[in-house]
KEKE-3310 file (N, C-alpha, C; in steps of 0.2 Angstrom, whole numbers, plus 5000, padded with zeros to 4 digits):
npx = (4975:4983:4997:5004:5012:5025:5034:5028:5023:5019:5027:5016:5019:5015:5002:4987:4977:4962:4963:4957:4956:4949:4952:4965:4965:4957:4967:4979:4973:4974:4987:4988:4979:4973:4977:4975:4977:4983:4982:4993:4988:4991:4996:4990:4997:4998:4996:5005:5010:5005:5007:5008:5003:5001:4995:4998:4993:5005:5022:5025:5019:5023:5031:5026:5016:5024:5030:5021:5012:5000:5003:4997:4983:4968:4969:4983:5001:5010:5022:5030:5036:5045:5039:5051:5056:5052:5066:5074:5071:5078:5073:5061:5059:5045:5033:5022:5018:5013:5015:5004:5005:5002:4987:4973:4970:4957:4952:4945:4947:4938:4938:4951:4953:4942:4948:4960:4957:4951:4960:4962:4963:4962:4972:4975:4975:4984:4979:4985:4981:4980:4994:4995:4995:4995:4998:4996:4993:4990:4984:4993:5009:5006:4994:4997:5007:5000:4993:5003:5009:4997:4998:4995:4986:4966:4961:4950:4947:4961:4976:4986:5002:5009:5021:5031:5034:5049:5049:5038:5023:5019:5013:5002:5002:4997:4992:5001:5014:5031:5042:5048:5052:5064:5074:5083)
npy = (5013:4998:4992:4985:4970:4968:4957:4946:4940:4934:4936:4934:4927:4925:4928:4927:4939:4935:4932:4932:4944:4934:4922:4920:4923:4909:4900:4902:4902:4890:4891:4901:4916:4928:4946:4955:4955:4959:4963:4965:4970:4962:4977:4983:4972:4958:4941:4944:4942:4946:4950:4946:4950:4943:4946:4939:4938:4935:4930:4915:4909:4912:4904:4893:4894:4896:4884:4874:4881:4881:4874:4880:4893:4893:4895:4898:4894:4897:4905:4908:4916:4923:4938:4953:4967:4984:4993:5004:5022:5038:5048:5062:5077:5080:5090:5099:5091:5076:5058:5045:5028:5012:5012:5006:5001:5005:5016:5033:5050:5055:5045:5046:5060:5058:5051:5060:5072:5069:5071:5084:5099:5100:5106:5101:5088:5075:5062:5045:5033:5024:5020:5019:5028:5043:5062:5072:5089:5097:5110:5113:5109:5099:5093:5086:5078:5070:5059:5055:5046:5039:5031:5010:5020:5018:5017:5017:5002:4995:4994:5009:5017:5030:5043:5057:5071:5075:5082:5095:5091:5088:5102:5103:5104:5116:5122:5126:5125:5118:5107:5100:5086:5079:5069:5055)
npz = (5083:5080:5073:5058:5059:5050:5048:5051:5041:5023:5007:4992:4975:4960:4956:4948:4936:4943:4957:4971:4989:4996:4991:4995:5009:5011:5006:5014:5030:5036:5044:5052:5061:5051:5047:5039:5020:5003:4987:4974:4958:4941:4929:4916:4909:4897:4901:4912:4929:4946:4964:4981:4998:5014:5029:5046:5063:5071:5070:5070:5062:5050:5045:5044:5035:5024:5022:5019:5010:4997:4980:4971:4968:4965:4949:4948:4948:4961:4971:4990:5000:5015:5019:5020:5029:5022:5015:5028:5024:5022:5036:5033:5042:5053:5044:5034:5024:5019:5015:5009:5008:4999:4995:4989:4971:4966:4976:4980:4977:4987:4997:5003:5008:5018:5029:5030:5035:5045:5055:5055:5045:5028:5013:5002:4993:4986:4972:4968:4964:4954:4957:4969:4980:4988:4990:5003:5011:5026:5036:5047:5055:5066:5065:5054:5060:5069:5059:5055:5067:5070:5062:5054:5042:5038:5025:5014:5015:5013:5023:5025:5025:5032:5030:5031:5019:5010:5000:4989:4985:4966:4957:4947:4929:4918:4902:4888:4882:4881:4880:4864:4858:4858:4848:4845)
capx = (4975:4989:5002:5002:5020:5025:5040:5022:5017:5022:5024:5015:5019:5012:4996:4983:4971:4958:4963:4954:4957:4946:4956:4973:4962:4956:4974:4982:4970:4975:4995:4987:4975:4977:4976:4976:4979:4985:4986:4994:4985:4995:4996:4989:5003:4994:5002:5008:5008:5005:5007:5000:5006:4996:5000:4998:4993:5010:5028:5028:5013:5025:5035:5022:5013:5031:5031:5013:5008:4996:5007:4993:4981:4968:4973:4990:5006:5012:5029:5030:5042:5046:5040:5056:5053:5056:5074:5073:5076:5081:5067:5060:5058:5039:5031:5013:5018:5012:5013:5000:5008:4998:4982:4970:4971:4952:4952:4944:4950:4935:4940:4958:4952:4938:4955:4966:4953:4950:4967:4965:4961:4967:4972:4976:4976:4985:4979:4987:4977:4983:5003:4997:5001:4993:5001:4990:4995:4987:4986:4997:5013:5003:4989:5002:5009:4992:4992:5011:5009:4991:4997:4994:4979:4964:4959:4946:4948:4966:4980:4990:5008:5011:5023:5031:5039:5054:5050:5034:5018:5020:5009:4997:5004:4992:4994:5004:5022:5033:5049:5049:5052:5069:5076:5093)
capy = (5007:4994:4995:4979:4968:4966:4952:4942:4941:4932:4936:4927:4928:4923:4930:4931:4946:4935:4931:4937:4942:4928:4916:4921:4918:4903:4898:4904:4904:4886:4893:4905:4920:4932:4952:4958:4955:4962:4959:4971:4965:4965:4983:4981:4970:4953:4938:4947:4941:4951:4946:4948:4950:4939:4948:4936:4940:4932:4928:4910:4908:4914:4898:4886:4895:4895:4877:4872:4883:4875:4877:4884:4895:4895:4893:4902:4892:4903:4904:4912:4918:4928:4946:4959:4975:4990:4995:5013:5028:5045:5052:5066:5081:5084:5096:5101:5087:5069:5052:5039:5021:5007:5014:5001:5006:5008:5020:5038:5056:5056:5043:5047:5064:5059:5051:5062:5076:5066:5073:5091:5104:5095:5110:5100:5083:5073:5054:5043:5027:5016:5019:5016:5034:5050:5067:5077:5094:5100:5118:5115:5102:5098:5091:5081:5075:5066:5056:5049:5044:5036:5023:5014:5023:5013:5018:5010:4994:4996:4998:5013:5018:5038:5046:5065:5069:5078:5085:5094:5088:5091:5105:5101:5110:5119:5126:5121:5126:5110:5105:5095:5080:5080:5063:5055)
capz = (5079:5081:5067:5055:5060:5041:5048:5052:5034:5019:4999:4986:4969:4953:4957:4941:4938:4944:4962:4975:4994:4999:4991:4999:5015:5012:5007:5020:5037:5042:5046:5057:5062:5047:5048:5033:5013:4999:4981:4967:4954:4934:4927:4909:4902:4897:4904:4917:4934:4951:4970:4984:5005:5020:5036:5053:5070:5073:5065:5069:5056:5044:5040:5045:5029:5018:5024:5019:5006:4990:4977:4967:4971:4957:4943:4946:4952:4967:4976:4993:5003:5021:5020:5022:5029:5018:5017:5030:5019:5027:5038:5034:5048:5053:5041:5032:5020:5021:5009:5012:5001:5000:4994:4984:4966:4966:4980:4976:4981:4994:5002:5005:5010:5023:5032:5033:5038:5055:5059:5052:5039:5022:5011:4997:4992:4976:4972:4962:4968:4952:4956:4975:4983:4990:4995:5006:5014:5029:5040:5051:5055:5072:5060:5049:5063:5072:5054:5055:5074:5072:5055:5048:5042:5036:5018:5008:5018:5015:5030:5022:5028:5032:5033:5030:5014:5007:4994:4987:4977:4960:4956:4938:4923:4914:4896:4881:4881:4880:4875:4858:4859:4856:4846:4843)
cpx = (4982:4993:5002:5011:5019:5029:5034:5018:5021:5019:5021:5015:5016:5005:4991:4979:4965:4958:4961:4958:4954:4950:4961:4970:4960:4962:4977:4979:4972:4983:4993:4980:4978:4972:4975:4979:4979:4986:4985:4994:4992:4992:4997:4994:4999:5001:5006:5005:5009:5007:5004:5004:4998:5000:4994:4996:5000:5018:5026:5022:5018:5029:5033:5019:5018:5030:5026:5008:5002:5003:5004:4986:4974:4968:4978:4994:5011:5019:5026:5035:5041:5045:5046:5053:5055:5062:5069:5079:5075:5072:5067:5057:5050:5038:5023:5012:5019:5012:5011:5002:5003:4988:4979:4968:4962:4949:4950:4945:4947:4935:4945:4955:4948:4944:4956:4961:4950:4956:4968:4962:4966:4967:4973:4978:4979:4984:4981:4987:4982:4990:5001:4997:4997:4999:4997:4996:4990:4989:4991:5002:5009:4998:4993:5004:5005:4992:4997:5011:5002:4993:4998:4988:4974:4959:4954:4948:4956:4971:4986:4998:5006:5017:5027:5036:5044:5052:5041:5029:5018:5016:5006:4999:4999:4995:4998:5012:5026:5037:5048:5054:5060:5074:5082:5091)
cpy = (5004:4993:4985:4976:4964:4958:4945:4940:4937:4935:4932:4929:4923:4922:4933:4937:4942:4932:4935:4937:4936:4921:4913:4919:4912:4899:4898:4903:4896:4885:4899:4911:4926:4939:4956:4953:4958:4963:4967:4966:4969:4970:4980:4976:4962:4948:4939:4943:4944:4947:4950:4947:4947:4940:4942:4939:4938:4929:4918:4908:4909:4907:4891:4889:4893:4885:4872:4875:4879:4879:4881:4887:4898:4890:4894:4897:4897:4902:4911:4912:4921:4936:4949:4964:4977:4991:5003:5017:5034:5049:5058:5071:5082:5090:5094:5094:5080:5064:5048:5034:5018:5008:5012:5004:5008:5013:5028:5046:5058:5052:5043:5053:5064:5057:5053:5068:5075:5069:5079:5094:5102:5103:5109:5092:5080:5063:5052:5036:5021:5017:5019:5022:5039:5055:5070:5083:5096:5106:5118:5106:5099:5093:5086:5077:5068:5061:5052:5045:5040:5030:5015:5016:5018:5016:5016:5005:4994:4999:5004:5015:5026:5039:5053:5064:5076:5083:5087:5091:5091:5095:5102:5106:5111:5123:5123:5121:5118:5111:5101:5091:5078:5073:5062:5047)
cpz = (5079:5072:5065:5058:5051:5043:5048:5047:5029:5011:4996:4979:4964:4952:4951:4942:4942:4952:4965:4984:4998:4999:4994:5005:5017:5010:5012:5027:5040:5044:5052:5056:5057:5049:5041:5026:5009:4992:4977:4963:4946:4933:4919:4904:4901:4899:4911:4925:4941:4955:4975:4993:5008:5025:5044:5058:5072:5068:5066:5064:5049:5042:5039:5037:5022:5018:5018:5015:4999:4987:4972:4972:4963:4953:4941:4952:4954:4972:4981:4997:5008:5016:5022:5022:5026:5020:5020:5024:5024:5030:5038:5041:5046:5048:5040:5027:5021:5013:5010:5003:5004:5001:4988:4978:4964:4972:4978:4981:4988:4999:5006:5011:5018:5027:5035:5037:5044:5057:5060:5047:5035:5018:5006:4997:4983:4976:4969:4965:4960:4952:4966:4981:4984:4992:4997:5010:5019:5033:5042:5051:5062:5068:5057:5052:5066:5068:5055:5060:5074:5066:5059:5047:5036:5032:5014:5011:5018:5020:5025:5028:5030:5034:5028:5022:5014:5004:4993:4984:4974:4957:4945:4935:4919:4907:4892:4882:4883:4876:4867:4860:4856:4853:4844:4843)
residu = (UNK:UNK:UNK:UNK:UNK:UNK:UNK:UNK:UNK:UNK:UNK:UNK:UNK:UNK:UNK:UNK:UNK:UNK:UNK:UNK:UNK:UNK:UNK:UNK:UNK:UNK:UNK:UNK:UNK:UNK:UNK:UNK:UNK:UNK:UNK:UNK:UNK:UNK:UNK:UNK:UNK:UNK:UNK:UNK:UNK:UNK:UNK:UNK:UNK:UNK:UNK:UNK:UNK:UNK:UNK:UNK:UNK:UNK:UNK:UNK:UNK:UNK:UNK:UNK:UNK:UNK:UNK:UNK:UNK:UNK:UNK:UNK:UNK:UNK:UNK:UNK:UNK:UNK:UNK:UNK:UNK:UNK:UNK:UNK:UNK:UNK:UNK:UNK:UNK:UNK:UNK:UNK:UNK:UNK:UNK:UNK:UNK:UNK:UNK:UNK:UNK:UNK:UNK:UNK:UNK:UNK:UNK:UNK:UNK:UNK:UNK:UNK:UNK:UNK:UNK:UNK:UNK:UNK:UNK:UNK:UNK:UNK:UNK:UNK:UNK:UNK:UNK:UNK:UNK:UNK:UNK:UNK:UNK:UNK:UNK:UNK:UNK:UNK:UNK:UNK:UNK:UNK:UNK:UNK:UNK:UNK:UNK:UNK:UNK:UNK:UNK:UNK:UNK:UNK:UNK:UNK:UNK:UNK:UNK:UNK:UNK:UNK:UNK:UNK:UNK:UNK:UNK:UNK:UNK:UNK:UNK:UNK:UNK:UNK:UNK:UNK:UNK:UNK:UNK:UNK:UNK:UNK:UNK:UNK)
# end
């Protein structure tokens, strides 16, 4: 599977809860051939407003879009902008340990799982579909590997990123013991 070009895409902000991906397409499709869409919708605050990425078959779509945007989309007046790619952070070295971002927050354990399991024996999976995120563990780093080298991977309709992590998943606390709450 061919790797999504983020630089080919634009943001759009002041995305309401009731925007759909249809509409971003129907917004967007006369600036070019689109490949994807995106919207992180508001997280419980009222009035809140979300956004939303439109990835291109091609850069030069990106500024014919900025250019030539509606100013509303909806009922929501929307600014857009160039996509920037992620600032890079320290690559972690191959291991057993993977993080799949960009995992649509209605996304459910079994679909992560059916995934990564094309790749390998999952030994453990941890979903956190409404913060966007998986960590999966598989047998062997060979396994782990096949996933980071194949992204992005494609999730519930969404193109997910992968790659290895640092740091363990958080193992589930069980039982009571707990700090008090300690106030000042």
């Amino acid at each position: 599977m061919a790797s999504l070009d983020r630089e080919a895409g634009v943001r759009v902000g002041g995305l309401g809860e009731n925007c759909t991906d249809e509409m971003l397409q129907q917004a967007f499709s006369p600036f070019g051939t689109i490949v994807d869409t995106f919207i992180k919708a508001p997280r419980g605050r009222s009035r809140a407003r979300g956004y939303g990425f439109v990835t291109f078959t091609d850069k030069a779509s990106v500024q014919a879009a900025i250019d030539g945007a509606p100013e509303m989309i909806g009922e929501d007046t929307i600014t857009v902008e160039a996509r920037t790619p992620a600032p890079r952070r320290e690559v972690a070295p191959p291991s057993i340990n993977i993080y799949i971002k960009g995992i649509d927050a209605s996304t459910d354990d079994a679909s992560v799982r059916a995934a990564a399991e094309a790749f390998g024996v999952v030994e453990s999976l941890e979903v956190v579909a409404d913060r966007g995120f998986a960590f999966v563990t598989f047998a062997s780093v060979d396994e782990a590997s096949k996933v980071v080298a194949a992204q992005p991977l494609l999730i519930a309709g969404a193109f997910c990123d992968v790659e290895f992590r640092m740091s363990q998943p958080r193992q589930k606390k069980s039982g009571g013991g707990g700090g008090g709450g300690g106030g000042g």
